[in-house]
SEBATI-710580 format. One record per residue: residue number from 1; residue in one letter; z, x, y negated of N, C-alpha, C, O in turn. Coordinates in steps of 0.001 Angstrom, whole numbers. Example, Ala and Ser with C-alpha at 12.3 -4.5 7.8 and 13.67 -1.06 7.14 Angstrom:
2
<1,"A",<7800,13190,5690>,<7800,12300,4500>,<7800,13200,3300>,<8465,14236,3319>>;
<2,"S",<7080,12850,2250>,<7140,13670,1060>,<7870,12900,-30>,<8039,13409,-1138>>;
END
This chain:
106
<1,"X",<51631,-21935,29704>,<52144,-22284,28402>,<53654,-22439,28508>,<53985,-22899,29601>>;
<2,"X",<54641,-22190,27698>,<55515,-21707,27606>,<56162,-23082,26867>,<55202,-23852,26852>>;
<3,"X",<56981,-23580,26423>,<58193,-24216,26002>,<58385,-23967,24744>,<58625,-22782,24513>>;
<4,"X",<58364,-24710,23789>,<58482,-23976,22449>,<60138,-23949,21635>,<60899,-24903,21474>>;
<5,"X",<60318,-22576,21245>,<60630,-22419,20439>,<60773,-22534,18743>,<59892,-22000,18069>>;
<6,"X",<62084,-23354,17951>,<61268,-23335,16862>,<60687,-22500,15662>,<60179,-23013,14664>>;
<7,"X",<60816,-21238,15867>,<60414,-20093,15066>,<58728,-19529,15833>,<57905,-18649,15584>>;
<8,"X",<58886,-20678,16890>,<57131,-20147,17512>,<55919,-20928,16491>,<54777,-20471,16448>>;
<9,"X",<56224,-21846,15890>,<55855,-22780,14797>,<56243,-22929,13399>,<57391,-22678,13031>>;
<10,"X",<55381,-23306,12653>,<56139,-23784,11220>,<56072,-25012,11228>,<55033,-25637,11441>>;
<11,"X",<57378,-25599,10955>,<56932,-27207,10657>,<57644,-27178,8914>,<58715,-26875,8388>>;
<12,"X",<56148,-27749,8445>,<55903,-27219,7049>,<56625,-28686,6479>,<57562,-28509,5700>>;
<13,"X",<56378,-29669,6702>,<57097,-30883,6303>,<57551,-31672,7339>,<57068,-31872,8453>>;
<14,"X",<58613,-32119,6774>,<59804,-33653,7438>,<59478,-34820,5700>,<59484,-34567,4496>>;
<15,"X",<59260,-35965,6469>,<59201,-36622,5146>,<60464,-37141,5060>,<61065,-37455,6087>>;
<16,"X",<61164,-37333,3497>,<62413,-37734,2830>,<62506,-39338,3260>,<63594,-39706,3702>>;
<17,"X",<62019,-39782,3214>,<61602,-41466,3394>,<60860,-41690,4392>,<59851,-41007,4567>>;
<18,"X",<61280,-42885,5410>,<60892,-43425,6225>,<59287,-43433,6507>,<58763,-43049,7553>>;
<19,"X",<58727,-43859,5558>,<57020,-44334,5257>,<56600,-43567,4024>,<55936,-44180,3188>>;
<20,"X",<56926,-42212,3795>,<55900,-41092,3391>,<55015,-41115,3834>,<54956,-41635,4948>>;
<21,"X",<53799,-40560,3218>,<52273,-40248,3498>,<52576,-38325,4163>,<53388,-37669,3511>>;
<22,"X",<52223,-37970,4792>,<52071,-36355,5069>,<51691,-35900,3369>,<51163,-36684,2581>>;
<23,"X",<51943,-34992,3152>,<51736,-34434,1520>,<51288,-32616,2441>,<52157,-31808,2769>>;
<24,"X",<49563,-32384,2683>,<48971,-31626,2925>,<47974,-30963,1737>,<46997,-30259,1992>>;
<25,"X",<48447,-31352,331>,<47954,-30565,-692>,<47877,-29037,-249>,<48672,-28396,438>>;
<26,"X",<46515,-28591,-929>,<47083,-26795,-798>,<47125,-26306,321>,<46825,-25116,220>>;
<27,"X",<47399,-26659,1643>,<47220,-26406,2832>,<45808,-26632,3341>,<45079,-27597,3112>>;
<28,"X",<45551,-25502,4114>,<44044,-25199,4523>,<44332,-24738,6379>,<45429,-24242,6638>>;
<29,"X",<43594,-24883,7225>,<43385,-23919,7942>,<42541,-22709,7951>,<41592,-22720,7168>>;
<30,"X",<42672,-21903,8523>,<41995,-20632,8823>,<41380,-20544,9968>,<41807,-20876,11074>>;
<31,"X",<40016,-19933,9594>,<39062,-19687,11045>,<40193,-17923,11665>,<40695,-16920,11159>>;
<32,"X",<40023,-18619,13092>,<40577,-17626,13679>,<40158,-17186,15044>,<38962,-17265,14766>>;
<33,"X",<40150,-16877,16010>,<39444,-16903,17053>,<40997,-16682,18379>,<40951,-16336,19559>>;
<34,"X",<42040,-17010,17622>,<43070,-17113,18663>,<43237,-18562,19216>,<43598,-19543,18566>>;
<35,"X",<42878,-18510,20653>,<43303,-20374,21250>,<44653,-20226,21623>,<45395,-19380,22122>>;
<36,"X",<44695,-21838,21012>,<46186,-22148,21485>,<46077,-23484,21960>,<44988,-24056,21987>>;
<37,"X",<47232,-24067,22372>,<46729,-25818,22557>,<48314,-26343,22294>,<49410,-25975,22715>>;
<38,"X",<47836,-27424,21352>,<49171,-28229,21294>,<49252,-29196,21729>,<48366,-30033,21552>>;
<39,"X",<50560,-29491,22605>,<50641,-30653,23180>,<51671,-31592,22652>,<52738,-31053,22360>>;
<40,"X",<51575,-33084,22436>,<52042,-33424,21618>,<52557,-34914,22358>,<51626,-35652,22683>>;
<41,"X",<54274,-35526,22715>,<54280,-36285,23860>,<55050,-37664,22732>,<56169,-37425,22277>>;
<42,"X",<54415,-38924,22396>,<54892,-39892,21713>,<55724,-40364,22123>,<55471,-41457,22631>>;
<43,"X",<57025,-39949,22172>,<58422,-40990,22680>,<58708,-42603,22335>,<59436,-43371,22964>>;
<44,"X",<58105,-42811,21430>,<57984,-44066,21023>,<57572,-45054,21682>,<56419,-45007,22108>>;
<45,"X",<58515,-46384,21986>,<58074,-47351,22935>,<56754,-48082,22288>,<55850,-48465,23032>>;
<46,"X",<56699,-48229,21098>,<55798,-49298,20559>,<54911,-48483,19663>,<53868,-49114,19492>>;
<47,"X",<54895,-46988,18826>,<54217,-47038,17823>,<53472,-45582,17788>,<53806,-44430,18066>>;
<48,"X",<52189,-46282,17264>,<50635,-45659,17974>,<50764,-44246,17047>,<50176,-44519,16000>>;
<49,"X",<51272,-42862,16968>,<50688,-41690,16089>,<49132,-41072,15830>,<48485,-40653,16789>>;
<50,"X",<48883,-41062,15204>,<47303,-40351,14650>,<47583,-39168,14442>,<48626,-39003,13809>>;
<51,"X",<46882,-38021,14826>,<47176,-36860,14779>,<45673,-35877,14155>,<44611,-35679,14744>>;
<52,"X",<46128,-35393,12725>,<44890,-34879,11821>,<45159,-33768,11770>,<46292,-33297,11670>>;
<53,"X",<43816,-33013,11852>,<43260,-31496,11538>,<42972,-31653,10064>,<42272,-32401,9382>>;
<54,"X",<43801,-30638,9849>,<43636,-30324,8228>,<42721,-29343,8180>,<42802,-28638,9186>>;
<55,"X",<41704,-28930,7272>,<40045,-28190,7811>,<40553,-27046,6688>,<41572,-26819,6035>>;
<56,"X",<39212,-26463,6865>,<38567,-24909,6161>,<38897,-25481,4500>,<39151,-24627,3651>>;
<57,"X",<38879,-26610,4202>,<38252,-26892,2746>,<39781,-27628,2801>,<39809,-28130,1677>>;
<58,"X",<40855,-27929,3335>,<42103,-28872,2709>,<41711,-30238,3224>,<42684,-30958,3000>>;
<59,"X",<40603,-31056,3899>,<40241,-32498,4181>,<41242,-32747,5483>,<41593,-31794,6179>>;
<60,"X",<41591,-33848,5702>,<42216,-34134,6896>,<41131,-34763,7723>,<40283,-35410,7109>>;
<61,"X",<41013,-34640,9368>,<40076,-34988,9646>,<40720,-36212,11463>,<41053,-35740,12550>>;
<62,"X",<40679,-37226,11201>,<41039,-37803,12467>,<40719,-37299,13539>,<39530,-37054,13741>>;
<63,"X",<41788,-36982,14605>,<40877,-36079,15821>,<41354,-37156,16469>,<40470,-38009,16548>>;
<64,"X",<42862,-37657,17213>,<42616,-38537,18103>,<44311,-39778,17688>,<45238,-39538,16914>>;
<65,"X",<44143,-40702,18352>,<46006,-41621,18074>,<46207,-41381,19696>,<45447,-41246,20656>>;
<66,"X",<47506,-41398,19508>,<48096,-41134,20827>,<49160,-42794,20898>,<49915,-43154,19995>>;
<67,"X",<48943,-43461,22054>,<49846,-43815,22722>,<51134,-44255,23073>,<51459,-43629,24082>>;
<68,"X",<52030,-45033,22730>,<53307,-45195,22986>,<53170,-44540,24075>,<52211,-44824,24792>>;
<69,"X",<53982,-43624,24426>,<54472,-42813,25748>,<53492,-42161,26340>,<53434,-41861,27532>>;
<70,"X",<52648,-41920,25433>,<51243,-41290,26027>,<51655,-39372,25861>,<52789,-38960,25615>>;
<71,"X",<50865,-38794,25994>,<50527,-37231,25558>,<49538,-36856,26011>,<48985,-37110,27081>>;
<72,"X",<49203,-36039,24945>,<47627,-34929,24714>,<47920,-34020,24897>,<49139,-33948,25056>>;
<73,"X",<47194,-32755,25014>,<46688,-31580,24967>,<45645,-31613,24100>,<44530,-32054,24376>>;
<74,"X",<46077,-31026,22757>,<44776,-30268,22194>,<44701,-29111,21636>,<45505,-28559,20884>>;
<75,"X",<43306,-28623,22189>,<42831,-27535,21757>,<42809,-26648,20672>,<41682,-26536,20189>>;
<76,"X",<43783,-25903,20066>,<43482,-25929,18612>,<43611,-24272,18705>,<43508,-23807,19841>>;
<77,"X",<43804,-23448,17736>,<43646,-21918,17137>,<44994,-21351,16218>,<45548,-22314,15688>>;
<78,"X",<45485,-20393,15979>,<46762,-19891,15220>,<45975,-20156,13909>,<44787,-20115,13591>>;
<79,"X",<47374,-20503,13162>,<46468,-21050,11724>,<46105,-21833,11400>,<45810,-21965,10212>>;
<80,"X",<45898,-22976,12505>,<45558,-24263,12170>,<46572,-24992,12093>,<47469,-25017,12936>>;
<81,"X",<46508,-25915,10676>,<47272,-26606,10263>,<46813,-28488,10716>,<45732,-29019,10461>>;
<82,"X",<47929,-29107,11376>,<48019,-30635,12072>,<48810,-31279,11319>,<49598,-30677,10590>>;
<83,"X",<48751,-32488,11354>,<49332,-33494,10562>,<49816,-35014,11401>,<49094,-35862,11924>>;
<84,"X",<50881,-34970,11317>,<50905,-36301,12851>,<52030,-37084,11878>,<53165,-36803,11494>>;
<85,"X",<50899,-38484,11637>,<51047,-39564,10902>,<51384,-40783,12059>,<50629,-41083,12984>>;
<86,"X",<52850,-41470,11738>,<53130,-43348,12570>,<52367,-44201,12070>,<51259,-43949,11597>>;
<87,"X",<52923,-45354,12133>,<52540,-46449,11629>,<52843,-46804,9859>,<53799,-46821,9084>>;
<88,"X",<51660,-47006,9842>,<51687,-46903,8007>,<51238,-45940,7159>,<51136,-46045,5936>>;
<89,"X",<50883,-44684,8059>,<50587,-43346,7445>,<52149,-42760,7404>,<52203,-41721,6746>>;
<90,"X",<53441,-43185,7958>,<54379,-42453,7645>,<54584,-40931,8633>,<55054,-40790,9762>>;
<91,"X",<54037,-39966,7703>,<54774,-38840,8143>,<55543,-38621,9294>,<56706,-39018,9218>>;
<92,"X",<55253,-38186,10153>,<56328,-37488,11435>,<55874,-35811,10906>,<56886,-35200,10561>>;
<93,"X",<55260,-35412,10846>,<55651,-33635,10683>,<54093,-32950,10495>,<53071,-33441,10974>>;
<94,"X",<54136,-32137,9967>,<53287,-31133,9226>,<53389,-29837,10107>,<54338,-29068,9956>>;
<95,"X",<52277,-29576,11144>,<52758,-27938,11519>,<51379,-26853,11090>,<50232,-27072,10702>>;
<96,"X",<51939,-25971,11301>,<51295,-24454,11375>,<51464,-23770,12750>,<52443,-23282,13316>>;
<97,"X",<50224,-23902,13072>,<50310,-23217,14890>,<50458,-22146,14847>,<49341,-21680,14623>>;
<98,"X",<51298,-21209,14933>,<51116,-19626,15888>,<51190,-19471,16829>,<50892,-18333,17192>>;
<99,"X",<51488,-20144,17550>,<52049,-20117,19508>,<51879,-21420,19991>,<52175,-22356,19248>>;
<100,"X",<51479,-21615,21037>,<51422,-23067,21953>,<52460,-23932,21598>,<53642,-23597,21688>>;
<101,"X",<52046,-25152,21153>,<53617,-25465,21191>,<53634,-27214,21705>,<52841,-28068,21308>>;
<102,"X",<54664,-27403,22591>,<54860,-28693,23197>,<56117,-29284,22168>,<57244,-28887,21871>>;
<103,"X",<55484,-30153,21899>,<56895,-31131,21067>,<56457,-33211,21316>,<55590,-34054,21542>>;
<104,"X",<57826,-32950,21047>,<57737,-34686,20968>,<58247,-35642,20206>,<59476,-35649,20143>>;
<105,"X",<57531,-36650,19460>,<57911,-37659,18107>,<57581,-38747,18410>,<56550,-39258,18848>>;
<106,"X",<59069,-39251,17998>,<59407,-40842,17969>,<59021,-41528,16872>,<59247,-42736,16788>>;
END
């Protein structure tokens, strides 16, 4: 796995305000049969991220919270759309996978 680039990804939202909700209206994933895995590393000394699969139908679906200073690997497909919510439900970023991608949020 490779280092990401940011044109290897879409990051579909940045929220305007501190403690935005993710705004995943209208956004769906797609069945696809390409694996990818995103890895995702919480820089944050103190505050826990939740990280949601947005499905076939638009539902967000809790897959796992990560860790002050923790990181995952997960499994996911091109096309699939993630949602990685702080404390409060505030928004850290909205992506669209096409390529592996390693990133990290404070």
């Amino acid at each position: 796995m490779s280092r990401f680039a940011l044109p290897l990804f879409a990051l579909l939202a940045l929220p305007m305000t501190g403690h935005a909700a993710c705004n995943t209206a209208g956004l769906t994933s797609a069945q696809t049969d390409q694996a990818r895995v995103l890895v995702i590393t919480n820089r944050s000394d103190a505050e826990v991220l939740r990280l949601y699969w947005i499905d076939f139908s638009g539902a967000a679906t809790l897959y796992t919270e990560i860790a002050p200073r923790a990181q995952i690997e997960q499994p996911t497909f091109t096309s699939h759309v993630w949602a990685i919510e702080g404390d409060g439900g505030a928004c850290k970023a909205v992506l669209l996978v096409d390529a592996d991608i390693d990133i990290g949020v404070r």
